[in-house]
Z-matrix of the N, CA and C atoms (Angstrom, degrees):
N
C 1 1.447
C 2 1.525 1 107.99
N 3 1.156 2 110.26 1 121.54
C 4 1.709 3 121.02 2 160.48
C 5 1.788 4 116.83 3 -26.08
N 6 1.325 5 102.80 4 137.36
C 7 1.353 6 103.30 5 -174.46
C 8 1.765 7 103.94 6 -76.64
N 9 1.601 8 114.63 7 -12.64
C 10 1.611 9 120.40 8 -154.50
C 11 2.026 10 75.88 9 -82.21
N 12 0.990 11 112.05 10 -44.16
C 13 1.615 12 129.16 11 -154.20
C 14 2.038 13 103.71 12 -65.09
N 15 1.406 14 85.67 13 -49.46
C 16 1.907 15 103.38 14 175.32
C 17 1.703 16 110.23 15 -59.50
N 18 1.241 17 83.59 16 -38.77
C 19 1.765 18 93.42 17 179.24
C 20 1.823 19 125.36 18 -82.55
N 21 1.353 20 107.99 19 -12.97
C 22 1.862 21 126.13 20 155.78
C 23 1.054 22 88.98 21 -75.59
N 24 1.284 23 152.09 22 -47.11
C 25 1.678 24 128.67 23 -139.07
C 26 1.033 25 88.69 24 -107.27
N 27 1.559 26 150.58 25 -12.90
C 28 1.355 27 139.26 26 163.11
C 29 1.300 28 108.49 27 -84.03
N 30 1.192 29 130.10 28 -45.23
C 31 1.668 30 134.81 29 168.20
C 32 1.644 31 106.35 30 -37.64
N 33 1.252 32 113.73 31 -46.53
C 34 1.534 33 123.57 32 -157.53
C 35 1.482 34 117.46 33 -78.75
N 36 1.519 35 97.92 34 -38.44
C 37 1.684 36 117.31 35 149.22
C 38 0.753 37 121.73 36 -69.65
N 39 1.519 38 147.24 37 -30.60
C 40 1.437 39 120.61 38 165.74
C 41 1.480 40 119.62 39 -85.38
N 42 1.274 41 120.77 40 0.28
C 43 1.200 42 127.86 41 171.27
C 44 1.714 43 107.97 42 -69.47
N 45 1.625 44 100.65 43 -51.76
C 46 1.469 45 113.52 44 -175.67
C 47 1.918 46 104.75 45 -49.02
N 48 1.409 47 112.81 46 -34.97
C 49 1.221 48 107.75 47 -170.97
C 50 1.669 49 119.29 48 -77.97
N 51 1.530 50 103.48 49 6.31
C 52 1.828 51 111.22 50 -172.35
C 53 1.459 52 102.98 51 -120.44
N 54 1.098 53 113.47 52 -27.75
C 55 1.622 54 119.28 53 -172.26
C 56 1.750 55 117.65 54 -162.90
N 57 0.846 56 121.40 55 147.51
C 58 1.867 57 137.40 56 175.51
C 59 1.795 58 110.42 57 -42.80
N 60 0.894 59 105.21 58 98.16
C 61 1.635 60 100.83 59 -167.93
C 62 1.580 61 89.85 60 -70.20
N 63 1.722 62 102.82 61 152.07
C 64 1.495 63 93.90 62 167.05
C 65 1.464 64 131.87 63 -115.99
N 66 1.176 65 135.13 64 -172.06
C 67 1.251 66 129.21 65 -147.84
C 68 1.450 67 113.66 66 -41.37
N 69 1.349 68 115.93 67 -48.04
C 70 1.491 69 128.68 68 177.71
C 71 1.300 70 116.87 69 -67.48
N 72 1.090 71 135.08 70 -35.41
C 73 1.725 72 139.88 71 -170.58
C 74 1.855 73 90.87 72 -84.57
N 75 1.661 74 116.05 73 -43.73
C 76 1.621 75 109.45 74 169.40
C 77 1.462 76 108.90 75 -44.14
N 78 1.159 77 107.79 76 -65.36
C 79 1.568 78 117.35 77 -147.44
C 80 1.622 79 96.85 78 -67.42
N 81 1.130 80 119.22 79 -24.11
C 82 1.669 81 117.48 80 -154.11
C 83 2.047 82 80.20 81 -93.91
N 84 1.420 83 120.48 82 -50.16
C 85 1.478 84 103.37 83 170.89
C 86 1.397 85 142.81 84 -66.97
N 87 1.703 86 102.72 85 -10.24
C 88 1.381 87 108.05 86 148.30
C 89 1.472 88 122.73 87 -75.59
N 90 1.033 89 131.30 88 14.59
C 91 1.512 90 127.10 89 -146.37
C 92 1.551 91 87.68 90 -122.58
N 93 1.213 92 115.49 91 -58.87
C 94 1.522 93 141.04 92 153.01
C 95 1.527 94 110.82 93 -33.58
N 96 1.258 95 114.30 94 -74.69
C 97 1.165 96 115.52 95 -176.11
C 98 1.909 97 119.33 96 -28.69
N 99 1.423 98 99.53 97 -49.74
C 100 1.262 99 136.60 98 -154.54
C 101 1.765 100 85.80 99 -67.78
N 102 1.188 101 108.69 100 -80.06
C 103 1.679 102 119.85 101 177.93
C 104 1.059 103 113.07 102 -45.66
N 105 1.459 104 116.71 103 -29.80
C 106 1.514 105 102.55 104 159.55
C 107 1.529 106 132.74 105 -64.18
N 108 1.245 107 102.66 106 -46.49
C 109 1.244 108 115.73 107 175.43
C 110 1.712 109 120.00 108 -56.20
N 111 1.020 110 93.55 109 -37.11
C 112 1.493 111 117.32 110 166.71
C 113 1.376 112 110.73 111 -38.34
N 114 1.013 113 103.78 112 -82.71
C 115 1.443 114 118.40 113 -158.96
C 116 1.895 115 97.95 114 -70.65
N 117 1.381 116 118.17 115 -34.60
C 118 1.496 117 93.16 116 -177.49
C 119 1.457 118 115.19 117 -75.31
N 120 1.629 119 117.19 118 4.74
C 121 1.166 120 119.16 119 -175.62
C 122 1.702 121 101.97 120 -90.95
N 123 1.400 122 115.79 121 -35.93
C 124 1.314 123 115.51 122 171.16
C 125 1.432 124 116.27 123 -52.77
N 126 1.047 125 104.33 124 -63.19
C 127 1.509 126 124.21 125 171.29
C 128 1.779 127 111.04 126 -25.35
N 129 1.112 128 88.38 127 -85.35
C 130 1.474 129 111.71 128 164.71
C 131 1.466 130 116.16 129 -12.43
N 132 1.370 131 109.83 130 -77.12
C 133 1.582 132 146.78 131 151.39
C 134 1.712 133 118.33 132 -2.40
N 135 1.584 134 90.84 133 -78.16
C 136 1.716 135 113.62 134 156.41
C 137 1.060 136 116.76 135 -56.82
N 138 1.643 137 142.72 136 -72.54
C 139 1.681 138 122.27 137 161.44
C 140 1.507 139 124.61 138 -12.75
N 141 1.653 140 102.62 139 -52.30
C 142 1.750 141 89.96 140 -167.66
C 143 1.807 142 94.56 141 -86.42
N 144 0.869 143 122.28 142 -45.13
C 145 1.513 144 117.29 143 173.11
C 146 1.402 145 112.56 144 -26.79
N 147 1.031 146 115.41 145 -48.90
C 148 2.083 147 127.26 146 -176.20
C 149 1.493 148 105.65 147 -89.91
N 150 1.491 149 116.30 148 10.71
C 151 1.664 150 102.48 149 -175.02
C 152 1.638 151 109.46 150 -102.64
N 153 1.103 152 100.93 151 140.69
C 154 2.102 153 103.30 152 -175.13
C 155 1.786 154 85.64 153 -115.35
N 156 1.736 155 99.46 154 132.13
C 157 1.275 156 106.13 155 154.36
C 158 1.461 157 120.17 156 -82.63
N 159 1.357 158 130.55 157 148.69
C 160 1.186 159 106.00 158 170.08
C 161 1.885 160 96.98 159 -114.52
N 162 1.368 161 107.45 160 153.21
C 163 1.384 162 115.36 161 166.41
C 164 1.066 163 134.07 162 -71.84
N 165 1.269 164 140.54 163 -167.41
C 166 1.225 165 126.51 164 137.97
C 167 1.204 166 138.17 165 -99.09
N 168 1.607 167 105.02 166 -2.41
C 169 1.721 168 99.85 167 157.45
C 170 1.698 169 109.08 168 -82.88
N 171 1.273 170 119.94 169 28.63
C 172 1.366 171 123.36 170 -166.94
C 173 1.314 172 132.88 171 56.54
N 174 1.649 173 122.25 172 25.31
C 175 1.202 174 140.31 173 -160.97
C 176 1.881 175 92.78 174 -86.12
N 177 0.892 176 118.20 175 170.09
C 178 1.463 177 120.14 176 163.38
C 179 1.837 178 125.39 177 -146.26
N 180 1.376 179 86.14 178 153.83
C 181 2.493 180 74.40 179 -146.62
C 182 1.631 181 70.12 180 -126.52
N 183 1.311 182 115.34 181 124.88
C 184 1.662 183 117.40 182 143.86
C 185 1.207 184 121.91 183 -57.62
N 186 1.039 185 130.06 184 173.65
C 187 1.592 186 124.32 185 -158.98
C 188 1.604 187 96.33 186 -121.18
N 189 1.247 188 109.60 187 -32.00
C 190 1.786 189 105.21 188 162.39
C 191 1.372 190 110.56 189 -65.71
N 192 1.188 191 127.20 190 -19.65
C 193 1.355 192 108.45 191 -168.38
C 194 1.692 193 105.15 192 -91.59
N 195 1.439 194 117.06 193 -9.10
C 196 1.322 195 105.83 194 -177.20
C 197 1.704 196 129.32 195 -71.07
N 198 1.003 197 125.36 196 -162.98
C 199 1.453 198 118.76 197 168.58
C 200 1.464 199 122.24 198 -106.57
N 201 0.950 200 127.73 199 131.64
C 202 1.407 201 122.81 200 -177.86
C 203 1.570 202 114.51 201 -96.52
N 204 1.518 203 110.23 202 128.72
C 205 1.514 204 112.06 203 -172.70
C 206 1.180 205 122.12 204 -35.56
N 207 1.569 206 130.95 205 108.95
C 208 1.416 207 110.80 206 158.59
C 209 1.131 208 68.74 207 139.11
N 210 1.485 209 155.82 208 -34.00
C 211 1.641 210 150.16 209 -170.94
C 212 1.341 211 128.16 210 -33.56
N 213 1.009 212 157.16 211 147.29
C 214 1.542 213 115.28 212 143.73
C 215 1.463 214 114.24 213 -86.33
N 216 1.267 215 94.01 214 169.97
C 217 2.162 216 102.32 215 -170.32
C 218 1.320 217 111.59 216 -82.47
């Protein structure tokens, strides 16, 4: 996310904390909100995608390749 974009959604919140934002300044910080969230989930996403466990017999397991609870095998 754009730093110009990070910096509306902090503007927009501190606005929210002095007065009733209105319909448009809502909708445009949910909109924001959303892309934010977004992207730290991508983000996020890619970290564990690129992460190697290592064992202790020194084996090494990517973290995409594992199974996630609830999978089937």
């Amino acid at each position: 996310m754009e730093k110009e974009k990070l910096d509306r959604l902090s503007e927009l919140t501190a606005i929210s904390r002095k007065r009733e934002l209105t319909d448009e300044e809502r909708s445009e910080r949910e909109r924001l909100r959303l892309e934010y969230r977004q992207s730290v989930v991508a983000n996020f996403t890619n970290t564990l995608e690129h992460t190697t466990i290592v064992e202790p017999d020194g084996s090494r397991i990517r973290v995409s390749k594992q199974k996630r609870s609830g999978e089937d095998k």
